[in-house]
PQR file of N, CA, C, O and H, with PARSE charges and radii, in Angstrom:
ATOM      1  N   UNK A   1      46.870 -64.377  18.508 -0.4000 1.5000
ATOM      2  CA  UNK A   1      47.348 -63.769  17.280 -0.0000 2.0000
ATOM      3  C   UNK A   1      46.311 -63.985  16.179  0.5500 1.7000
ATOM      4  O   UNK A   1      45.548 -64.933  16.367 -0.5500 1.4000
ATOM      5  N   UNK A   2      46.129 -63.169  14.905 -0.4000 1.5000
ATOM      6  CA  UNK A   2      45.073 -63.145  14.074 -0.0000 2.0000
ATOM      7  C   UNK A   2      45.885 -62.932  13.076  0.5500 1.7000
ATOM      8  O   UNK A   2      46.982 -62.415  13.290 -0.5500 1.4000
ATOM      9  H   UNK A   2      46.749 -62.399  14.752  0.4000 1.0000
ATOM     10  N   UNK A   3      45.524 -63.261  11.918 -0.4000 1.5000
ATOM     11  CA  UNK A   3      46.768 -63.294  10.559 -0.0000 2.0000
ATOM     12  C   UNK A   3      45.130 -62.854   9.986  0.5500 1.7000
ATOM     13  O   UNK A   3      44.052 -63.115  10.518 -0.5500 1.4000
ATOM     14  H   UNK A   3      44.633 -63.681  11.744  0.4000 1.0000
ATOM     15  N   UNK A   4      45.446 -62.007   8.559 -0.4000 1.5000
ATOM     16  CA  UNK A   4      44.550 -61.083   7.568 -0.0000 2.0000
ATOM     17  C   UNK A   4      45.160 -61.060   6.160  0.5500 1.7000
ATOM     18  O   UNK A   4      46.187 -60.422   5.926 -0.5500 1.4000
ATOM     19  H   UNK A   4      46.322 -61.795   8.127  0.4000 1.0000
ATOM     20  N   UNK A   5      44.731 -61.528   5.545 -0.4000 1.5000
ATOM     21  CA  UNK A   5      44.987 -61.529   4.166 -0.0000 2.0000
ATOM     22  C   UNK A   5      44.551 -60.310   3.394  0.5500 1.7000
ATOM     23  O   UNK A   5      43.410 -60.237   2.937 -0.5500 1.4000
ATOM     24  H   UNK A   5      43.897 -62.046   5.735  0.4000 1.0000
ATOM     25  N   UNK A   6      45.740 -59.030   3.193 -0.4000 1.5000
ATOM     26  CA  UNK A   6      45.015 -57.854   2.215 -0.0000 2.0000
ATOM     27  C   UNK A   6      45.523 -57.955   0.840  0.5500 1.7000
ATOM     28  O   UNK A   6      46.319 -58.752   0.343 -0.5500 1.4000
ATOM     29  H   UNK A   6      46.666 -59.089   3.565  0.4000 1.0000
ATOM     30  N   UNK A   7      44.808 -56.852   0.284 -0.4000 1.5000
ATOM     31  CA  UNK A   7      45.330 -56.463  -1.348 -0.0000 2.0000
ATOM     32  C   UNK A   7      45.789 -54.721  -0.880  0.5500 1.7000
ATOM     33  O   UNK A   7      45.034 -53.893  -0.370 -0.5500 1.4000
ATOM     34  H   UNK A   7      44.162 -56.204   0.687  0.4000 1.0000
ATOM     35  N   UNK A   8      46.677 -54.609  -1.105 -0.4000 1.5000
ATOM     36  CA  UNK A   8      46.979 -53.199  -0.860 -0.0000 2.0000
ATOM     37  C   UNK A   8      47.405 -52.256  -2.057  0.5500 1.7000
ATOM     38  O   UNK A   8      48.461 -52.484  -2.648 -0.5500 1.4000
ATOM     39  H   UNK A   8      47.291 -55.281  -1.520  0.4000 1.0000
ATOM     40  N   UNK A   9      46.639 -51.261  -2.397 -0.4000 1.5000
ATOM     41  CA  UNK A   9      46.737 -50.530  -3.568 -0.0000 2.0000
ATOM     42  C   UNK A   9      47.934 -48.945  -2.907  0.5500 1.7000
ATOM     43  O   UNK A   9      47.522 -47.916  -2.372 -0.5500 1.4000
ATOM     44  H   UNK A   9      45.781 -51.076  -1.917  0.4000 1.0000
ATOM     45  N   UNK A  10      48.983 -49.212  -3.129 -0.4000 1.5000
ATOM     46  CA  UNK A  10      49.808 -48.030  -2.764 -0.0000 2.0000
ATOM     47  C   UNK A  10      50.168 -46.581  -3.359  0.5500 1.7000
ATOM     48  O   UNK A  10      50.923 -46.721  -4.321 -0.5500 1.4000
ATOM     49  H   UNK A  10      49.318 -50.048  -3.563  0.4000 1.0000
ATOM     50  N   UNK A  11      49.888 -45.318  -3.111 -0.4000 1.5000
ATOM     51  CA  UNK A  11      50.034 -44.259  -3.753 -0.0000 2.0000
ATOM     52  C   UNK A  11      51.611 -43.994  -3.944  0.5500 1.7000
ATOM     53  O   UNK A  11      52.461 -44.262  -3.094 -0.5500 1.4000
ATOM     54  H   UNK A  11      49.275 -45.205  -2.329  0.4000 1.0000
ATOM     55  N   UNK A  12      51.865 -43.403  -5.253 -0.4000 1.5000
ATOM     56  CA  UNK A  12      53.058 -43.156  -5.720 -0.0000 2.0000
ATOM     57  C   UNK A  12      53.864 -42.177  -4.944  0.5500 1.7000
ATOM     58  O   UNK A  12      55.073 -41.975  -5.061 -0.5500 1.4000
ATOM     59  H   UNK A  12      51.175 -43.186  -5.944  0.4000 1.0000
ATOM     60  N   UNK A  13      52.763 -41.413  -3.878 -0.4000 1.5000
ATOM     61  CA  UNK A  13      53.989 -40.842  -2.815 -0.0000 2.0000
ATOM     62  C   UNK A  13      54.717 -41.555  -2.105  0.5500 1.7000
ATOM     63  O   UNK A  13      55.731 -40.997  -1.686 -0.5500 1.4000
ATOM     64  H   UNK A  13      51.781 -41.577  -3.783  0.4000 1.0000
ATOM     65  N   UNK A  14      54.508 -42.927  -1.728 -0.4000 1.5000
ATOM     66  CA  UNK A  14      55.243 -43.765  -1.004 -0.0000 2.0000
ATOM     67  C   UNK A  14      56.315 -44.148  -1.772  0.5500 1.7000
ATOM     68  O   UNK A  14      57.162 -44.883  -1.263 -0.5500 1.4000
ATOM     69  H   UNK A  14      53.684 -43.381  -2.068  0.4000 1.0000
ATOM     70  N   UNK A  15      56.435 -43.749  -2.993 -0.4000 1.5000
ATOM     71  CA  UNK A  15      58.028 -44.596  -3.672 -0.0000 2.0000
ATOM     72  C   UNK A  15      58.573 -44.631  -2.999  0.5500 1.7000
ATOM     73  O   UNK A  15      59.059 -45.713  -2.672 -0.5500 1.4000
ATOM     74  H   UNK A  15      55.747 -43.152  -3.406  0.4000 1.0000
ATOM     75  N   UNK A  16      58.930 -43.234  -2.189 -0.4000 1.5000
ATOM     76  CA  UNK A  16      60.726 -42.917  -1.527 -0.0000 2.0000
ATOM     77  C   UNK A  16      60.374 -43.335  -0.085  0.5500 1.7000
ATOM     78  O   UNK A  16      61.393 -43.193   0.591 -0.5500 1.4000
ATOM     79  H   UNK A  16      58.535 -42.355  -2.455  0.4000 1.0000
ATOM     80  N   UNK A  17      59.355 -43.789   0.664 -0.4000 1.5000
ATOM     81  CA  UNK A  17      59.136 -44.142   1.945 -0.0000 2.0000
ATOM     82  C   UNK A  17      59.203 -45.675   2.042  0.5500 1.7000
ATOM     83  O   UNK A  17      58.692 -46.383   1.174 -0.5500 1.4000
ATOM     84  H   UNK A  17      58.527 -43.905   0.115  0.4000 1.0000
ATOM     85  N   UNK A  18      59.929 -46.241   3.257 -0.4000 1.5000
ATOM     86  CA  UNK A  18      60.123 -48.035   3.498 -0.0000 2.0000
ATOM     87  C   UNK A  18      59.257 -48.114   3.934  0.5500 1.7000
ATOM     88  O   UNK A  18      59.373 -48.116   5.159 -0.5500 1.4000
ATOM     89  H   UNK A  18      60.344 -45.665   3.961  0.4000 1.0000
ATOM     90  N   UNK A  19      57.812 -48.234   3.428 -0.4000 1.5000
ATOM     91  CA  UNK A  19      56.722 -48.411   4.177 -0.0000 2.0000
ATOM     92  C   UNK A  19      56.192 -49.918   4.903  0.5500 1.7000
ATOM     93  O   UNK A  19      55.137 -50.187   5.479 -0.5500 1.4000
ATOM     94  H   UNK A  19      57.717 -48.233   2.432  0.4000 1.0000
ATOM     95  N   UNK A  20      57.412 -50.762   4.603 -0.4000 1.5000
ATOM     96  CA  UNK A  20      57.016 -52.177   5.056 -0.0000 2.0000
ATOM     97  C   UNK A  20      58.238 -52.133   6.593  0.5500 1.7000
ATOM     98  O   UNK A  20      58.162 -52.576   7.739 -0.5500 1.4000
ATOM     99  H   UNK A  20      58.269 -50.543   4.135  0.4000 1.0000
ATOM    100  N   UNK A  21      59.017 -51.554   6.018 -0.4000 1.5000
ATOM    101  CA  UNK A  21      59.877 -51.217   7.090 -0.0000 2.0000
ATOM    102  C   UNK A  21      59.437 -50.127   8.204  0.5500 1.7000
ATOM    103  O   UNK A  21      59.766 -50.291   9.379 -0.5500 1.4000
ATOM    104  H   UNK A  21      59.079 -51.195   5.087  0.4000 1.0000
ATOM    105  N   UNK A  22      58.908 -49.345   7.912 -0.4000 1.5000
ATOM    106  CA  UNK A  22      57.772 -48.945   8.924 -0.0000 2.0000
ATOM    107  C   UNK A  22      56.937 -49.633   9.560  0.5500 1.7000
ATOM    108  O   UNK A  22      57.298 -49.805  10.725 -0.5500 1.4000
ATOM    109  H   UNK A  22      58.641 -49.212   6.958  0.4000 1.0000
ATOM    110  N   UNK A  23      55.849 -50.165   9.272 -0.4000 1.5000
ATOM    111  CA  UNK A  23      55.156 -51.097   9.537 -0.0000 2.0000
ATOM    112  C   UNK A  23      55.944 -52.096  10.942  0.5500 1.7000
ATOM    113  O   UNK A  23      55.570 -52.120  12.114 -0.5500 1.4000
ATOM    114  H   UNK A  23      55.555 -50.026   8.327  0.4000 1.0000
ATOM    115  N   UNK A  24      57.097 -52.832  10.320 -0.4000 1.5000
ATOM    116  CA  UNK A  24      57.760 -53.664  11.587 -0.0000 2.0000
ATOM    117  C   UNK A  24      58.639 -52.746  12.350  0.5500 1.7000
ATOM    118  O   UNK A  24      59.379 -53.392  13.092 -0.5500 1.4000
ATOM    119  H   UNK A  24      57.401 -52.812   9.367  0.4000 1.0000
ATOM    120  N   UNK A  25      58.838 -51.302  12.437 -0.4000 1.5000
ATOM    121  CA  UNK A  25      59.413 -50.604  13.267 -0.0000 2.0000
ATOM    122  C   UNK A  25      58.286 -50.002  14.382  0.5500 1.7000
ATOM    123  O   UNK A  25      58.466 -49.933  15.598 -0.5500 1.4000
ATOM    124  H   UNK A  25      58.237 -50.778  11.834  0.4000 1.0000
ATOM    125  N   UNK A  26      57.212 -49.633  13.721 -0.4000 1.5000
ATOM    126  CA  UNK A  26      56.073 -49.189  14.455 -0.0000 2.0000
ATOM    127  C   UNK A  26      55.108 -49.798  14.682  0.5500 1.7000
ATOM    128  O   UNK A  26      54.303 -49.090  15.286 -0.5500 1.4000
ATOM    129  H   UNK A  26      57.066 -49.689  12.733  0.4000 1.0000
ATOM    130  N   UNK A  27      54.544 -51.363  14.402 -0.4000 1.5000
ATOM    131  CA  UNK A  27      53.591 -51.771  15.329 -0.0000 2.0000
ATOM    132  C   UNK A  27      54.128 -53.403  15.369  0.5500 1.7000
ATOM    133  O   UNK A  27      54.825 -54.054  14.591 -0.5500 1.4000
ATOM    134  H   UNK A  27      55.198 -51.938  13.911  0.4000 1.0000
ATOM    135  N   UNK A  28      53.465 -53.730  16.645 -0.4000 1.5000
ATOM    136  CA  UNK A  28      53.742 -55.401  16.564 -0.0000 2.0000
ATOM    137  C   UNK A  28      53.425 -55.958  15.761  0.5500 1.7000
ATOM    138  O   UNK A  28      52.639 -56.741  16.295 -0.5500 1.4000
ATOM    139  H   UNK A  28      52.898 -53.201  17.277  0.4000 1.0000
ATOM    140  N   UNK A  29      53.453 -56.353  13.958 -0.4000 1.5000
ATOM    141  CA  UNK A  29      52.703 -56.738  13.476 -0.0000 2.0000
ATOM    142  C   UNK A  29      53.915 -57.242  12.335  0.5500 1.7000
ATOM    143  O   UNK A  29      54.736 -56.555  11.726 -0.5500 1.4000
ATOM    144  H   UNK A  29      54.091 -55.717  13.524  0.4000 1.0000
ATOM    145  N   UNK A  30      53.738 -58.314  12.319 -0.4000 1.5000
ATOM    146  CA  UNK A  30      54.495 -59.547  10.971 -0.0000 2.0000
ATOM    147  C   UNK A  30      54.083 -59.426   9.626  0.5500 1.7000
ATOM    148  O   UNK A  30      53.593 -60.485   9.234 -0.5500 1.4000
ATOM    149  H   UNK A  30      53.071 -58.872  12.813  0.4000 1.0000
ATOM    150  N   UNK A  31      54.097 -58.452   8.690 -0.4000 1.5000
ATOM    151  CA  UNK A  31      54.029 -58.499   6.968 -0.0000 2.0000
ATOM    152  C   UNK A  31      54.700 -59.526   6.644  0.5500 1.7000
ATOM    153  O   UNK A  31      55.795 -59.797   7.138 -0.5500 1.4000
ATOM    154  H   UNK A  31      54.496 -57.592   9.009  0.4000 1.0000
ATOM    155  N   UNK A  32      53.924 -60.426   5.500 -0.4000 1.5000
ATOM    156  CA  UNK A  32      54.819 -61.390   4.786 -0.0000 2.0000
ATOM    157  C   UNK A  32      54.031 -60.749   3.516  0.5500 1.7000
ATOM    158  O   UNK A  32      52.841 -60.475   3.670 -0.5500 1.4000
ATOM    159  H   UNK A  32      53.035 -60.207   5.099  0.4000 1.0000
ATOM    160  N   UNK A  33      54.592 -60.529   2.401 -0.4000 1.5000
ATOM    161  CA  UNK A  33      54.642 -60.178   0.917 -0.0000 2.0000
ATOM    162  C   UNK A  33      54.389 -61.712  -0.034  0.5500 1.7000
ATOM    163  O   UNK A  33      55.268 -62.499  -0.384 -0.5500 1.4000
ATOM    164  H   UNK A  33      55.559 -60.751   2.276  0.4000 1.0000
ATOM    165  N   UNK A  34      53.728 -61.753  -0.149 -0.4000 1.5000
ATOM    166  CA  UNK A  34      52.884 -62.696  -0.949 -0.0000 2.0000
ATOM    167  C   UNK A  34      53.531 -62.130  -2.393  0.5500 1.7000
ATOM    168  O   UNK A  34      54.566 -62.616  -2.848 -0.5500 1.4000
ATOM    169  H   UNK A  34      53.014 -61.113   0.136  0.4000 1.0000
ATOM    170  N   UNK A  35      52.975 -61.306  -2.901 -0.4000 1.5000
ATOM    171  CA  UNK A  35      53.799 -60.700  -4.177 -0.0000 2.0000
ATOM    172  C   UNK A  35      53.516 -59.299  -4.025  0.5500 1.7000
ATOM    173  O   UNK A  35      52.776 -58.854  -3.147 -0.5500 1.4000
ATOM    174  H   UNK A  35      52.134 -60.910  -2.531  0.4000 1.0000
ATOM    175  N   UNK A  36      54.219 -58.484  -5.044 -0.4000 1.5000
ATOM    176  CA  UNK A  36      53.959 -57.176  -4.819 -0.0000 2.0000
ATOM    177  C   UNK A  36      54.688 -56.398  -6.252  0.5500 1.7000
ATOM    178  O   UNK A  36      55.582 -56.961  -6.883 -0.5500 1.4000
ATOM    179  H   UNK A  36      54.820 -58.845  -5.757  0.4000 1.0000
ATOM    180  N   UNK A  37      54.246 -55.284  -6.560 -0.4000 1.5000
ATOM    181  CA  UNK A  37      54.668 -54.951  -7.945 -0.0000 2.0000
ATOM    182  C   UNK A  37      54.512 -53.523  -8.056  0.5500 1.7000
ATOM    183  O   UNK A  37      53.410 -53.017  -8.269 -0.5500 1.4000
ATOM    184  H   UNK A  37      53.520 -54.827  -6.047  0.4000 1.0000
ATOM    185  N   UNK A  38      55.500 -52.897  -7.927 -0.4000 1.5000
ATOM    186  CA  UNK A  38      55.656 -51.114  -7.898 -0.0000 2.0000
ATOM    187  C   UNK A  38      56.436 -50.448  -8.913  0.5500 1.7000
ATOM    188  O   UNK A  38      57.552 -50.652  -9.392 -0.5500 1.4000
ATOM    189  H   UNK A  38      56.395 -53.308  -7.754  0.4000 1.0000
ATOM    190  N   UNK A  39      55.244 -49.328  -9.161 -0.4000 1.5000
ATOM    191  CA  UNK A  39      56.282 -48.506 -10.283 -0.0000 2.0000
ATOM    192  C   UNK A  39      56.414 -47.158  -9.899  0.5500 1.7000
ATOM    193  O   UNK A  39      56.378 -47.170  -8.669 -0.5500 1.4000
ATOM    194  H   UNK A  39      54.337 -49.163  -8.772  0.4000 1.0000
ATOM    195  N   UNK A  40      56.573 -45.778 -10.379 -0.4000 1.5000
ATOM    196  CA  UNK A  40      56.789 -44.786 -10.317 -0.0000 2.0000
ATOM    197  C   UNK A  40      55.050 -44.154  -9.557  0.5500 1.7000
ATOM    198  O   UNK A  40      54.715 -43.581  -8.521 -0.5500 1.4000
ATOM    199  H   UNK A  40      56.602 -45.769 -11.378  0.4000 1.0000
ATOM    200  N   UNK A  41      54.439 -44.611 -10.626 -0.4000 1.5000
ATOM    201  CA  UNK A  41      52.798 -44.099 -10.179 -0.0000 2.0000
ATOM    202  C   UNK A  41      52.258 -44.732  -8.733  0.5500 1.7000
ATOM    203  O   UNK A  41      51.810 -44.083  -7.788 -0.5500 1.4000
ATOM    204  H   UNK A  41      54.711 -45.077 -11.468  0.4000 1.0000
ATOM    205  N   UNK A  42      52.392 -45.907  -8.806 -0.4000 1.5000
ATOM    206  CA  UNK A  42      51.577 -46.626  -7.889 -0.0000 2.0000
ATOM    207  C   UNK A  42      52.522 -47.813  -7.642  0.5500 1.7000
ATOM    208  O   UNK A  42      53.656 -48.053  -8.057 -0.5500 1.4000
ATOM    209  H   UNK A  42      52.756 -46.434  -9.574  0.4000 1.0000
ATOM    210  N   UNK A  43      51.622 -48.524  -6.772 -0.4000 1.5000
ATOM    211  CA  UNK A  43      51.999 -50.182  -6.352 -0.0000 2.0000
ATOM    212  C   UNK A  43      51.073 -50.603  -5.609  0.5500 1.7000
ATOM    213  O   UNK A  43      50.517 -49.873  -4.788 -0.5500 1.4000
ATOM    214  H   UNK A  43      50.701 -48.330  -6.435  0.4000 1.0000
ATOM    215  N   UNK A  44      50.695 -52.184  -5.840 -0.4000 1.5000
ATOM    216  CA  UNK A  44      49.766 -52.877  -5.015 -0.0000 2.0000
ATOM    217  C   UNK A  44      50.478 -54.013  -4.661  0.5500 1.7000
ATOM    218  O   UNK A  44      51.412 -54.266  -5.422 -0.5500 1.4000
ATOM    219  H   UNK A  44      51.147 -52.777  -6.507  0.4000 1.0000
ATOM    220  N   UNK A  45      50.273 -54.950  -3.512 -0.4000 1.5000
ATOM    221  CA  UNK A  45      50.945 -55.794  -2.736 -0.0000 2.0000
ATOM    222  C   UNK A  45      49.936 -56.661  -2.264  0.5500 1.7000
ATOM    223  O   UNK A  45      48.925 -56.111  -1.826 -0.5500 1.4000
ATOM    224  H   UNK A  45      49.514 -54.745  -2.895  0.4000 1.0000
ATOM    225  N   UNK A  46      49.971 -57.550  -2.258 -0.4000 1.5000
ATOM    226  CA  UNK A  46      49.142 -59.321  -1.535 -0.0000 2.0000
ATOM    227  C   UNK A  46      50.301 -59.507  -0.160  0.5500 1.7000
ATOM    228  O   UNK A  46      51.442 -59.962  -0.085 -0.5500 1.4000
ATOM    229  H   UNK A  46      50.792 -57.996  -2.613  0.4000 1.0000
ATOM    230  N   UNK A  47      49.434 -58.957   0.739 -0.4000 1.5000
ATOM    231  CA  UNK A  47      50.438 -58.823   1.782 -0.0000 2.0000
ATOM    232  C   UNK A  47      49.343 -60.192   3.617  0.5500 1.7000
ATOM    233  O   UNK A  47      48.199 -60.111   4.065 -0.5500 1.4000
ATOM    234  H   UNK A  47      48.507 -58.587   0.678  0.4000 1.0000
ATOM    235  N   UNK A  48      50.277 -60.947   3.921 -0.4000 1.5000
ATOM    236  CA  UNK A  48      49.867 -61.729   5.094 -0.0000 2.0000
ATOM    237  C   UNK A  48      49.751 -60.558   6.215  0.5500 1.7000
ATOM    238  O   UNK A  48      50.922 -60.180   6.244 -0.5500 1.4000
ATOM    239  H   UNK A  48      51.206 -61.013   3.557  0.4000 1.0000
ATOM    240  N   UNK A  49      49.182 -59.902   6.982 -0.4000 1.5000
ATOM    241  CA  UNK A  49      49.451 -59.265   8.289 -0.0000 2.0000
ATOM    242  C   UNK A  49      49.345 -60.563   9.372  0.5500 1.7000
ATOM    243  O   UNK A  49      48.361 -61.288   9.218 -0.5500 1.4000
ATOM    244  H   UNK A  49      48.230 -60.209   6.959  0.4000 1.0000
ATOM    245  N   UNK A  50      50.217 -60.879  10.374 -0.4000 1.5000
ATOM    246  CA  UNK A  50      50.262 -61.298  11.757 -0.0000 2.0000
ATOM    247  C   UNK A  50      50.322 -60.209  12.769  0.5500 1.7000
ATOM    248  O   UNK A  50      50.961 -59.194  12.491 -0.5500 1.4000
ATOM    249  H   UNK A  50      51.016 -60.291  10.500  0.4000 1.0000
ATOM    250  N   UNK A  51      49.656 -60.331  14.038 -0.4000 1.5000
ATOM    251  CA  UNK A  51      49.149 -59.493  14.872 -0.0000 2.0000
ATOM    252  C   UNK A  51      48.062 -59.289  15.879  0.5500 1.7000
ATOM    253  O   UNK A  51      46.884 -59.478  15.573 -0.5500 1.4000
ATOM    254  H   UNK A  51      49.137 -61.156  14.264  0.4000 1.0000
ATOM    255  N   UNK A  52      48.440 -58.898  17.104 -0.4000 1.5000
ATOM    256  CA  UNK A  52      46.978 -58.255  17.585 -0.0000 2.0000
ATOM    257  C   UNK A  52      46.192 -57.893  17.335  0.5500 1.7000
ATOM    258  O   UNK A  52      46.450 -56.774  16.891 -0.5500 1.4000
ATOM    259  H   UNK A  52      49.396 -58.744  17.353  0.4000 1.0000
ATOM    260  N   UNK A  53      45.108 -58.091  17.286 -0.4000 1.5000
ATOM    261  CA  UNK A  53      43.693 -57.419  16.824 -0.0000 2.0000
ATOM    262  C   UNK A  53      43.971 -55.735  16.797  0.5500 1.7000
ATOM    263  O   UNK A  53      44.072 -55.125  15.732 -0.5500 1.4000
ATOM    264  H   UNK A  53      44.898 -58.999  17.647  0.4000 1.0000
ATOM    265  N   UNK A  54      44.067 -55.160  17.966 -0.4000 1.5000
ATOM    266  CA  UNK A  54      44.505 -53.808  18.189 -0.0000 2.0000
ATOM    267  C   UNK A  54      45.586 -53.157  17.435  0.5500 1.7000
ATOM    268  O   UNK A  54      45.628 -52.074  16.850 -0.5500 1.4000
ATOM    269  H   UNK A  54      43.985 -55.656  18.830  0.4000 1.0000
ATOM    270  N   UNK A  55      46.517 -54.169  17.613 -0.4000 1.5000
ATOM    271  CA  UNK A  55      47.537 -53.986  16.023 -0.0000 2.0000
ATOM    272  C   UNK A  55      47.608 -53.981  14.944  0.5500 1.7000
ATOM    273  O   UNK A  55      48.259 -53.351  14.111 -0.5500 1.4000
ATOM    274  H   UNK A  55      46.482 -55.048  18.088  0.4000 1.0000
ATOM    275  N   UNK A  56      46.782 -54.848  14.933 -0.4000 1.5000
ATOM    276  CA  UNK A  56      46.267 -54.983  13.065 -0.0000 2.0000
ATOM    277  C   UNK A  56      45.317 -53.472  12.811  0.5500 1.7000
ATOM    278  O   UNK A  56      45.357 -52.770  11.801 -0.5500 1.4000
ATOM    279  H   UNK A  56      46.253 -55.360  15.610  0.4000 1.0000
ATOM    280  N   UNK A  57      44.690 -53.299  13.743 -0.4000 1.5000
ATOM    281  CA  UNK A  57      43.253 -52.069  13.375 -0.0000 2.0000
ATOM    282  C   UNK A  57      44.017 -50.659  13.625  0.5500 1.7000
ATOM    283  O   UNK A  57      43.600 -49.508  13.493 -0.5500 1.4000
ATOM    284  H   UNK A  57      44.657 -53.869  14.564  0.4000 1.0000
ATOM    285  N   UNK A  58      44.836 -50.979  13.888 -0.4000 1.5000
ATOM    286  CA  UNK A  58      45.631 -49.409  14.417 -0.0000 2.0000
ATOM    287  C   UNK A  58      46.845 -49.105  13.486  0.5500 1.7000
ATOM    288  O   UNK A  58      47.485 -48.057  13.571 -0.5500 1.4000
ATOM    289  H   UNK A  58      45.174 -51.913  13.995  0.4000 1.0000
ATOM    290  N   UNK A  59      47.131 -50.158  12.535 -0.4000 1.5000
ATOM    291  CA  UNK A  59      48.074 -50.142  11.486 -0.0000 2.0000
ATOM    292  C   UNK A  59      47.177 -50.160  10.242  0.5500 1.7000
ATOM    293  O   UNK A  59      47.743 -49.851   9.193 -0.5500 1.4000
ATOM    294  H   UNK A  59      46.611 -51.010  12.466  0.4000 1.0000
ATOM    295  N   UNK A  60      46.033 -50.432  10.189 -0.4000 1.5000
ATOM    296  CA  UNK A  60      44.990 -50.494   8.757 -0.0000 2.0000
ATOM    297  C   UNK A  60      44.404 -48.636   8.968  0.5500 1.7000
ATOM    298  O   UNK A  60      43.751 -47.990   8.148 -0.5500 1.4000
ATOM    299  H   UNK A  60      45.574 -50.682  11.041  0.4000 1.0000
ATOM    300  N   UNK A  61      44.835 -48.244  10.115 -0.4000 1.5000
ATOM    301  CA  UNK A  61      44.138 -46.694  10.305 -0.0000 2.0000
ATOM    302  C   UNK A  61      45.066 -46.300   9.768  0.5500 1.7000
ATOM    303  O   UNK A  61      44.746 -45.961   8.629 -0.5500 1.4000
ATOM    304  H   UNK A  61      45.366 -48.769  10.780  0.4000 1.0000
ATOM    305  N   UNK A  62      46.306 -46.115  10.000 -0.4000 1.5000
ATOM    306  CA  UNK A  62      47.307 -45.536  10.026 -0.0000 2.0000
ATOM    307  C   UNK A  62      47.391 -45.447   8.139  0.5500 1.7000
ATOM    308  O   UNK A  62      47.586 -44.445   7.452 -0.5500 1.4000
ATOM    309  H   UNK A  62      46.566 -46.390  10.926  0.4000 1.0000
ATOM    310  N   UNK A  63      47.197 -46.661   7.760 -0.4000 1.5000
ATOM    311  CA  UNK A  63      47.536 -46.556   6.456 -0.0000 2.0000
ATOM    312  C   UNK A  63      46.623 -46.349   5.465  0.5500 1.7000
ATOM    313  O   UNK A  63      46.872 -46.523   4.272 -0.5500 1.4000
ATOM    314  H   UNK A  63      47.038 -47.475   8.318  0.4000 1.0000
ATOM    315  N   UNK A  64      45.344 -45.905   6.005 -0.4000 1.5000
ATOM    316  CA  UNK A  64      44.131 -44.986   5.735 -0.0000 2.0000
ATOM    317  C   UNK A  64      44.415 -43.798   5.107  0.5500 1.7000
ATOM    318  O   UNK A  64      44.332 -43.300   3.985 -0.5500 1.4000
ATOM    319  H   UNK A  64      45.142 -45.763   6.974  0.4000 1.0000
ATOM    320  N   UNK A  65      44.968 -43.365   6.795 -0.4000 1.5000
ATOM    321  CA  UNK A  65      45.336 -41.873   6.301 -0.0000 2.0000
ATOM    322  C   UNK A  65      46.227 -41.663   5.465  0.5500 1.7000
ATOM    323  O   UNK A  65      46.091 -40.564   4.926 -0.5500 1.4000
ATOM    324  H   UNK A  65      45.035 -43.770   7.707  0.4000 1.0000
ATOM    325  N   UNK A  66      47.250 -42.354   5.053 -0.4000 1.5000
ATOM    326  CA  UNK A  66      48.115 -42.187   3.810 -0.0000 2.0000
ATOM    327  C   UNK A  66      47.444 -42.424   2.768  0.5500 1.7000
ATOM    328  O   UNK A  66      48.234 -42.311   1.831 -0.5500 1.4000
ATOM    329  H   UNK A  66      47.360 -43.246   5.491  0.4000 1.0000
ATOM    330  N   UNK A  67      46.518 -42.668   2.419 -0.4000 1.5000
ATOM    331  CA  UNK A  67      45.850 -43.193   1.105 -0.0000 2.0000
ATOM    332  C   UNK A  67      45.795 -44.365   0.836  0.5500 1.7000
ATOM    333  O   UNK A  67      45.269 -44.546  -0.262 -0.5500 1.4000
ATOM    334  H   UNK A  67      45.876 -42.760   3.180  0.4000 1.0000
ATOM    335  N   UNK A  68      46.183 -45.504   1.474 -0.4000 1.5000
ATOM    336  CA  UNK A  68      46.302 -46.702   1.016 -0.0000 2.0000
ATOM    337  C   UNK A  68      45.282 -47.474   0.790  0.5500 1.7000
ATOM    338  O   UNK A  68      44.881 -47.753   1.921 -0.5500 1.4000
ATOM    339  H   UNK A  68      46.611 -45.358   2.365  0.4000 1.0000
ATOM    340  N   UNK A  69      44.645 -47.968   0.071 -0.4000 1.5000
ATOM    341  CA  UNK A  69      43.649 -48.673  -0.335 -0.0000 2.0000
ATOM    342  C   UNK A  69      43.514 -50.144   0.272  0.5500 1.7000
ATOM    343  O   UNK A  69      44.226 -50.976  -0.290 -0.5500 1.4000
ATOM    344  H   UNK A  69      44.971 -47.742  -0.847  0.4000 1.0000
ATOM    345  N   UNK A  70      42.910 -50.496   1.075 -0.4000 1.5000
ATOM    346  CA  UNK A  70      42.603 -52.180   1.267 -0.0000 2.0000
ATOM    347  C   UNK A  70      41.799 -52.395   1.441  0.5500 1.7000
ATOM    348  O   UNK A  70      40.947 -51.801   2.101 -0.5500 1.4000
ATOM    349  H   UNK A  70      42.332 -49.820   1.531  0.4000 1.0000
ATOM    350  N   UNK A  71      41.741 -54.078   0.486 -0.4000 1.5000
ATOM    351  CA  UNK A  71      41.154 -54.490   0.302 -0.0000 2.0000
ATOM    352  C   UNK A  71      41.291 -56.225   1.177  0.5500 1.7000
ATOM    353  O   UNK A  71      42.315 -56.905   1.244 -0.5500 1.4000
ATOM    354  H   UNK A  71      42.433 -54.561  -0.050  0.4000 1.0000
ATOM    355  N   UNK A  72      39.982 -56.555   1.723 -0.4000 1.5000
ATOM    356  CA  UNK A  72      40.425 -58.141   2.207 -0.0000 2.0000
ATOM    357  C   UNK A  72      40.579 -59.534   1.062  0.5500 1.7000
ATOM    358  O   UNK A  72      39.923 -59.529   0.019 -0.5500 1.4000
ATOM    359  H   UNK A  72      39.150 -56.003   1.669  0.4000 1.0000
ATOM    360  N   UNK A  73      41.317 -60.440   1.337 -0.4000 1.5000
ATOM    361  CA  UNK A  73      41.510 -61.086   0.560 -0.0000 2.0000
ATOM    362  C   UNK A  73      41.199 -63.033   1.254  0.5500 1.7000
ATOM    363  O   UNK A  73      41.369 -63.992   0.500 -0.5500 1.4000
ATOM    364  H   UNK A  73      41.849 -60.444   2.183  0.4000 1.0000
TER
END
């Protein structure tokens, strides 16, 4: 298992999407929320990932293509 410390900058299309709840529905991978702070426009999150290597890189793609910004921490 490999744990990753990000900064995640979130686009305001995700308001209405459980995107953390996604995350543990669709890949093997443990989010813990360090802190996190969302408004109408945006949101960024200090988020722990636990996971497979393959899991972790296949869930940082995934949230590429949505726009999500990360950063390592």
């Amino acid at each position: 298992m490999k744990k990753v410390m990000l900064e995640m900058t979130i686009p305001g299309s995700f308001k209405s999407e459980p995107i953390f709840y996604y995350i543990v529905k669709n890949y093997d991978v443990v989010p813990n929320i360090i802190e996190a702070s969302f408004s109408t426009e945006m949101g960024w999150a200090i988020v722990e990932l636990e996971g497979e290597s393959n899991e972790l890189e296949s869930l940082l793609s995934f949230l590429a293509t949505k726009g999500v910004e990360i950063k390592p921490r």
